[in-house]
C-alpha positions in Angstrom: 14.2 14.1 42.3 11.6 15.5 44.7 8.7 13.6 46.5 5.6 14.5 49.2 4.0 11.8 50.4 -0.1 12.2 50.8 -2.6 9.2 50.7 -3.8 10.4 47.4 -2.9 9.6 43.7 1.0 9.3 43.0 1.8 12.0 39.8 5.3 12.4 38.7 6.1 15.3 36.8 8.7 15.6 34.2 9.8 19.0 32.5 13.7 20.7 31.9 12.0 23.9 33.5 12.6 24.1 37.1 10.2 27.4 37.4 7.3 24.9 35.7 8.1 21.8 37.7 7.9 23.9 40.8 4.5 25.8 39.9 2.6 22.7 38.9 4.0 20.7 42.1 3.1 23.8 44.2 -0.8 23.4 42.4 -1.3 19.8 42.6 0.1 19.5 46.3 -2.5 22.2 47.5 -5.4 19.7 46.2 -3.4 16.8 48.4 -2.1 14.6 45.6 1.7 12.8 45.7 3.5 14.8 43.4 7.2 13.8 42.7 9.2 15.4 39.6 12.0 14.8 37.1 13.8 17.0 35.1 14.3 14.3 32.2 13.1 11.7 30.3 15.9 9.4 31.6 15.6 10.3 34.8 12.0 9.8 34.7 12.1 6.4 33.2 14.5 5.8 36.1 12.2 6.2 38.9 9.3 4.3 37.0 11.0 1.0 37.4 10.7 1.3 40.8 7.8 3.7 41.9 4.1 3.0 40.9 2.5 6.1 39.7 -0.6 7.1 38.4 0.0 10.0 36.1 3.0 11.4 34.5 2.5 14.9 33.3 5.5 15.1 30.7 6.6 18.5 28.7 6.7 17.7 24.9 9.9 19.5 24.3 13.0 18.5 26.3 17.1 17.3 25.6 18.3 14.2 24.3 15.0 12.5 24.6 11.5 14.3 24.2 8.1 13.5 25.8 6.5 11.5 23.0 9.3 8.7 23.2 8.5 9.0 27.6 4.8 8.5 26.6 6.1 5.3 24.3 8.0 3.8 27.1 5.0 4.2 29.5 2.2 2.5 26.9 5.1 -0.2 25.9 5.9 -1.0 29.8 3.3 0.1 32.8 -0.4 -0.6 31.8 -1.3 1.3 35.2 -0.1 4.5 34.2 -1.8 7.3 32.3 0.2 10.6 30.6 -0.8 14.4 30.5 1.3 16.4 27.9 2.0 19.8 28.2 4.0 22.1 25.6 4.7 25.8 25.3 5.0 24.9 21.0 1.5 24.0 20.7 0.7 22.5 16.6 -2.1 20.7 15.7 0.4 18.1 14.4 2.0 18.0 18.0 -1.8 17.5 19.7 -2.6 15.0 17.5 0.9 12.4 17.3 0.6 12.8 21.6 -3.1 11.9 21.7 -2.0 8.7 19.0 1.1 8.1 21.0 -1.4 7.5 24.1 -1.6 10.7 25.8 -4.6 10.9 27.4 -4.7 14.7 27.7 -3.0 17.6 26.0 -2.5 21.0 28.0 -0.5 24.4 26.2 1.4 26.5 28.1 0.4 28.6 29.3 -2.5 26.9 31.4 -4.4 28.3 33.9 -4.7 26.0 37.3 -8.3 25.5 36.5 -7.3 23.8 33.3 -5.0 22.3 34.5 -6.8 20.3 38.0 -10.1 20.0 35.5 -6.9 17.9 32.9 -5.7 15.7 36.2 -9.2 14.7 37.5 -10.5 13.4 34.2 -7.4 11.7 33.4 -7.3 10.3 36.7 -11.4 9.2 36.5 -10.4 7.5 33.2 -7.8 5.8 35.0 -10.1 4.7 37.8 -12.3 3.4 35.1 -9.7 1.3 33.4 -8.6 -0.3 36.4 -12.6 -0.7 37.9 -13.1 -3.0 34.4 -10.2 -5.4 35.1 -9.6 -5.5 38.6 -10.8 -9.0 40.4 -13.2 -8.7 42.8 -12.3 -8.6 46.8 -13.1 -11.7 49.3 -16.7 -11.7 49.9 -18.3 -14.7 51.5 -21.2 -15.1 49.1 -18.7 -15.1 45.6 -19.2 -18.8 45.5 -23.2 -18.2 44.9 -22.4 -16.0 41.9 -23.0 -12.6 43.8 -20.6 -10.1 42.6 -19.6 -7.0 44.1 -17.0 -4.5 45.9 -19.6 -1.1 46.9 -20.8 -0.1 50.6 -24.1 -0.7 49.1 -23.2 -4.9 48.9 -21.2 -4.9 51.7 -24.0 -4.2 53.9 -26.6 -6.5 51.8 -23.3 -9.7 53.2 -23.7 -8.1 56.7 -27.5 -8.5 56.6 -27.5 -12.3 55.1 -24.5 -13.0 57.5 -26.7 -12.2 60.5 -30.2 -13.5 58.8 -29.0 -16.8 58.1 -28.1 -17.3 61.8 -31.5 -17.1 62.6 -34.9 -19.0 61.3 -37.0 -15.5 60.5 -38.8 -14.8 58.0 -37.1 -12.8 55.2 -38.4 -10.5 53.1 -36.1 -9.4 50.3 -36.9 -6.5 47.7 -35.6 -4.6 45.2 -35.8 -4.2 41.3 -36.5 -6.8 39.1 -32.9 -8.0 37.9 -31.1 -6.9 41.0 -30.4 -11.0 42.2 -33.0 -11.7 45.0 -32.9 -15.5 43.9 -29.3 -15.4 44.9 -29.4 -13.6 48.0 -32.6 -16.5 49.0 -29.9 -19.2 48.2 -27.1 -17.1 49.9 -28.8 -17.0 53.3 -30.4 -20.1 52.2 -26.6 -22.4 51.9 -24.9 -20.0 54.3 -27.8 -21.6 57.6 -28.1 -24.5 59.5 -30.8 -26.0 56.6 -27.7 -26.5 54.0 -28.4 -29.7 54.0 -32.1 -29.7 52.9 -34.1 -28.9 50.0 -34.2 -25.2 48.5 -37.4 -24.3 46.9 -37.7 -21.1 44.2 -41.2 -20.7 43.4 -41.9 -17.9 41.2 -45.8 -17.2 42.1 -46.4 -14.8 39.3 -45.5 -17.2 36.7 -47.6 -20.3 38.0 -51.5 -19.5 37.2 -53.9 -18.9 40.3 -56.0 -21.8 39.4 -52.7 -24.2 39.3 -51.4 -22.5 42.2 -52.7 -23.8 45.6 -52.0 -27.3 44.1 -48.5 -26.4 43.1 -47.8 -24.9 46.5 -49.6 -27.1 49.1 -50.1 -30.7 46.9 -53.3 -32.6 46.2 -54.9 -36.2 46.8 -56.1 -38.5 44.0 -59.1 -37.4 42.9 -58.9 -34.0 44.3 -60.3 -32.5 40.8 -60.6 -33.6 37.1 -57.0 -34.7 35.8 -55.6 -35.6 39.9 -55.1 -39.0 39.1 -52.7 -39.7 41.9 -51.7 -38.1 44.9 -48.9 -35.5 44.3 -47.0 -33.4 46.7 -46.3 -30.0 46.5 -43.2 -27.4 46.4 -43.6 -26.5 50.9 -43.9 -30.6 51.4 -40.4 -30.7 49.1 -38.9 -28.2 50.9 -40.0 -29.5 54.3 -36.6 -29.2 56.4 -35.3 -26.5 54.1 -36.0 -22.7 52.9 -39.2 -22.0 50.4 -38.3 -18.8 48.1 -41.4 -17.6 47.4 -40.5 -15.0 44.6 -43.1 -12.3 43.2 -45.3 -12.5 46.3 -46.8 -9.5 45.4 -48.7 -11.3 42.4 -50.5 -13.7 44.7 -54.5 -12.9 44.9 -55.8 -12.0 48.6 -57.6 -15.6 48.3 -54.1 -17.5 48.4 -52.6 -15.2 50.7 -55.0 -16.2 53.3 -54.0 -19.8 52.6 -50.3 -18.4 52.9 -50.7 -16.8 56.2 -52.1 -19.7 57.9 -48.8 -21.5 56.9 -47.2 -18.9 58.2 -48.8 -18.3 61.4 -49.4 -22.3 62.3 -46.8 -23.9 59.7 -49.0 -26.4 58.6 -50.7 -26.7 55.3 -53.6 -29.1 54.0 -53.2 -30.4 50.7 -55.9 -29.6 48.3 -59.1 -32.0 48.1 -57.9 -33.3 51.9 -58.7 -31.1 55.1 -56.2 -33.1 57.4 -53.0 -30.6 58.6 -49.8 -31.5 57.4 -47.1 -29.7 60.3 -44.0 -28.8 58.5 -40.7 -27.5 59.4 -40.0 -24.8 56.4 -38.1 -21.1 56.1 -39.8 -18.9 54.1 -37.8 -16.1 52.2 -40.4 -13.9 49.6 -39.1 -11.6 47.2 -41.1 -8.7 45.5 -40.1 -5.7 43.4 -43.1 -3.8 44.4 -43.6 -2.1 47.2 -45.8 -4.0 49.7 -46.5 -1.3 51.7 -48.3 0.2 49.1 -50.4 -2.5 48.2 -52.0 -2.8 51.6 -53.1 0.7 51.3 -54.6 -0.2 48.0 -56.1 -3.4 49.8 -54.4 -5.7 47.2 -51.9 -7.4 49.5 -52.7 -8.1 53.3 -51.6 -6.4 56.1 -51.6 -9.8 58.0 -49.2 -11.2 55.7 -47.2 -8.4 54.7 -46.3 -8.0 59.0 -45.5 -11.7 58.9 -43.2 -12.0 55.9 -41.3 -8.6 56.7 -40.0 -9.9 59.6 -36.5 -8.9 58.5 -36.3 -6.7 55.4 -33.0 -7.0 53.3 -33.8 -4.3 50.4 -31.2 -4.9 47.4 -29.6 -1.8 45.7 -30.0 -1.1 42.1 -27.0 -1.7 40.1 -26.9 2.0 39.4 -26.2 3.0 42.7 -23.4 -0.1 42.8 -20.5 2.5 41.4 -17.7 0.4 39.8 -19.4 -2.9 40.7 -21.0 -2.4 37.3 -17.1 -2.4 35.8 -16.4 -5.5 37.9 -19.5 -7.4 36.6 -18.7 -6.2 32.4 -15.3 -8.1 33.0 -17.1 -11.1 35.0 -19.5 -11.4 32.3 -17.2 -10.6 29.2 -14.6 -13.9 30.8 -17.5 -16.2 30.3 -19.1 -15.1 27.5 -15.7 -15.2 25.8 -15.3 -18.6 27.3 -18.6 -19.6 26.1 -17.8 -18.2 22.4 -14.2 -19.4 22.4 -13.4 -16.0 21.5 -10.1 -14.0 22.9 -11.0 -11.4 26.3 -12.3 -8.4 24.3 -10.6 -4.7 25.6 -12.9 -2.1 26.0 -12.5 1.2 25.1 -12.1 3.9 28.0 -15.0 5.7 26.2 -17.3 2.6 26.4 -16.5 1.9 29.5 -18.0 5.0 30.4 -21.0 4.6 28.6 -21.4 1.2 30.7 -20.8 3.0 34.1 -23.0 5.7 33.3 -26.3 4.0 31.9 -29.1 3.9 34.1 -29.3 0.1 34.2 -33.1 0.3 34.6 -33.0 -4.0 34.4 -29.9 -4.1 36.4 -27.6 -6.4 36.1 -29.7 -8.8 34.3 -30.0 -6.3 31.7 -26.0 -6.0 32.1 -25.8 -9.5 31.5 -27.3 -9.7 28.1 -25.6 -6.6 27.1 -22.3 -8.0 27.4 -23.0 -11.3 25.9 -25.0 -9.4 22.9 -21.7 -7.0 22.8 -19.2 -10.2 23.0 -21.2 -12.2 20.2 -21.8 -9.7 17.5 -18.4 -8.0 17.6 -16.2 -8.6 15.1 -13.0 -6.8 16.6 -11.3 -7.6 20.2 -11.7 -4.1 20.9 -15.1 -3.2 21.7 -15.8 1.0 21.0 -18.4 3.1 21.4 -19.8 2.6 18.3 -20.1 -1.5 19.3 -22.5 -0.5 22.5 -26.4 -1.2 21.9 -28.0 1.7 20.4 -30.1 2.1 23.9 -27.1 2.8 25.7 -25.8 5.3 23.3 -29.1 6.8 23.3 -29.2 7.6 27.3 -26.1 9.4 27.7 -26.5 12.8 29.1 -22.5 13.5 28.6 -20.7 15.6 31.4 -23.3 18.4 32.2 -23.2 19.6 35.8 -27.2 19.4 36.8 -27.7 22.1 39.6 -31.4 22.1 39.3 -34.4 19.8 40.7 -34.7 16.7 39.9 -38.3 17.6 38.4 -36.0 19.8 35.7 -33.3 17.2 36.0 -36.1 14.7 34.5 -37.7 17.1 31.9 -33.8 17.6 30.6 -33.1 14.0 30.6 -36.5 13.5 28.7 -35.5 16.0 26.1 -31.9 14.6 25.2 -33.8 11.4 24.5 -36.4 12.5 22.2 -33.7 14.7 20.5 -31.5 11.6 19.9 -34.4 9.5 18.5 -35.4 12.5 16.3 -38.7 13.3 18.5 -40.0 9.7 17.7 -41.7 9.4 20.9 -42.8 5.5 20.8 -39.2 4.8 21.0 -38.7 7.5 23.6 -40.9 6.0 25.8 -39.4 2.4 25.2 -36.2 3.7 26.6 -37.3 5.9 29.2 -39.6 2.8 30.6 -43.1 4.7 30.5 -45.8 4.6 28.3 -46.4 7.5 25.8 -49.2 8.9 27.8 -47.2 9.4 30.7 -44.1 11.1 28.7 -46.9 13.7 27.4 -47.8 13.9 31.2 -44.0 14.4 31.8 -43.2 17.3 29.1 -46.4 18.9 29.6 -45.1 19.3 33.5 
């Protein structure tokens, strides 16, 4: 038995030939992986009782006991553990009892080192996959509010709340719609000194503007036609606390005037009464626009936008989130199950890709319903490819390597999907998230 020790991925090669070992340990040390080696099945088996590795490359052919029955012991015993098999007797019998045994490749000698690094990395990515989907989240500090995720890209959205909720600032926090702004509001919200009080979501863009200066500041009896008593309203309730004043962006420039004297003098007056009402409140708004924008369009006001970006916290799509996207299939598919009294369903290594790989354009939201929808409606506990919603099997762009712009990057993209939904453009555009006279705009570009 041989070993090097890198800080890469532990592979253990098994073969009777000592000319083969040595060649592919020679290869696969160059690129910095952990190779040790075996010379037989038993010996092989041996080591795996003790050493976690994270590939086995095994020869089909060998003494006494032959690769398929290593493979067997490896699916039977170590779930962690994925197998290359490699042969110099190459059938199409052989190819396909390995790839049903549970090999996850199948190389013939001889293999050129190309062939046989392009083999590793995808076995190894499928690998990373696989363990992505059932590994439990690390320690973060904001778990316990339901915000899930591992990436740099959350790690530095904690950082942010950790240091905002120290402080009484006004917060702006954007991103796209789906992406969990509410919970990052109650995160810094629960995580500051105003725990104890009241906290407020308000969703501006689904009250109506003539309902909405009541709803937000209160009104006295007799105020208008229906105030029959005096009433107070959502910043008097959160008076001590934090106000989450979600879709901001929706507000018209009359109530943001009314909104920026709050914020400049924190007082309000209740509608139909012109007597100041001081009030202690933190306001966090959310948008998934971009503000900045809208004051150079004059539909949001400069004024206000300056004092409600105080301190920006911008929220990553769940695209760019890498295998938080795995973490959050197996968050949602435990309660969904839960919810359905149905077994944990097992997904398939090639749906998990498609769920890694898909654009996620409602984040995880959209994510959300897709697993319950996938959890409901299957019948079997493991969920395949063919189980995914046909959206997401639409949108896959499979392995290309894209060396172009992303102008022609885009055109491609929009030509897979109107090939996949037969040049039905309606639909094209539903998935792409444009209208159809902005995909003519596209392909005509």
């Amino acid at each position: 038995m041989k070993s090097l020790s890198t800080n890469k991925s532990k592979i253990l090669v098994v073969d009777d030939s000592a000319d083969t070992l040595e060649m592919i340990d020679r290869n696969l040390t160059s690129k910095g992986y952990s190779v040790f080696t075996a010379m037989s099945v038993s010996e092989a088996i041996t080591f795996l009782k003790s050493h976690p590795i994270d590939l086995v490359i095994t020869d089909l052919k060998m003494p006494k006991m032959n690769g398929l029955e290593l493979v067997n012991y490896i699916r039977e015993n170590i779930k962690e553990t994925e197998v290359m098999m490699i042969t110099g007797y190459a059938t199409i019998e052989g190819a396909v009892q390995a790839v049903k045994t549970g090999a996850e490749e199948y190389l013939t000698k001889p293999f050129t080192d190309e062939e046989l690094f392009s083999a590793v990395e995808r076995t190894l990515k499928k690998l990373s996959i696989r363990k992505a989907a059932i590994s439990k989240p690390i320690k973060n500090p904001f778990l316990s509010y339901g915000i899930l995720g591992d990436s740099l890209a959350m790690q530095k959205v904690y950082g942010a709340v950790e240091k905002v909720a120290l402080s009484n600032a006004n917060v702006l926090i954007t991103g796209e719609s789906g992406t969990g702004k509410e919970l990052i509001a109650r995160a810094i919200h629960y995580s500051s000194s105003r725990v104890s009080s009241p906290f407020i979501p308000v969703n501006c863009g689904g009250i109506p503007e003539t309902l909405l200066e009541s709803e937000l500041f209160g009104y006295v009896k007799g105020a208008f036609t229906g105030a029959v008593e005096t009433r107070a309203g959502f910043f008097q309730t959160a008076d001590g606390g934090t106000i989450f004043l979600d879709e901001i962006s929706e507000t018209s420039l009359a109530m943001q005037v009314k909104l920026l004297r709050v914020l400049e003098d924190k007082v309000i007056c209740m509608v139909g009464n012109t007597r100041p009402i001081k009030l202690d409140v933190r306001i966090i708004a959310a948008t998934n626009k971009d503000l900045s924008s809208l004051v150079k369009k004059n539909t949001f006001r400069e004024d206000l936008f300056f004092r409600v970006n105080v301190i920006n916290i911008p929220l990553p799509p769940l695209r760019d989130r890498g295998d938080d996207i795995l973490l959050l299939v197996n968050h949602f598919a435990n309660k969904f199950a839960d919810e359905a009294d149905k077994p944990l369903p097992t997904f398939s290594d090639k749906a998990l890709a498609i769920l890694r790989n898909y654009y996620w354009p409602g984040n995880v939201r959209e994510l959300e319903n897709v697993i319950q929808r996938i959890v409901i409606m299957s019948d079997d506990n493991i969920i395949n490819v063919s189980d995914m919603p046909e959206l997401l099997r639409f949108t896959q762009l499979g392995s290309e390597q894209f060396t172009g712009t992303l102008a022609e990057l885009e055109k491609v993209y929009i030509q897979k999907v109107l090939a996949n939904v037969k040049n039905n453009k309606t639909k094209a555009a539903e998935i792409l998230g444009i209208d159809r006279k902005t995909l003519r705009k596209k392909l005509k570009g």
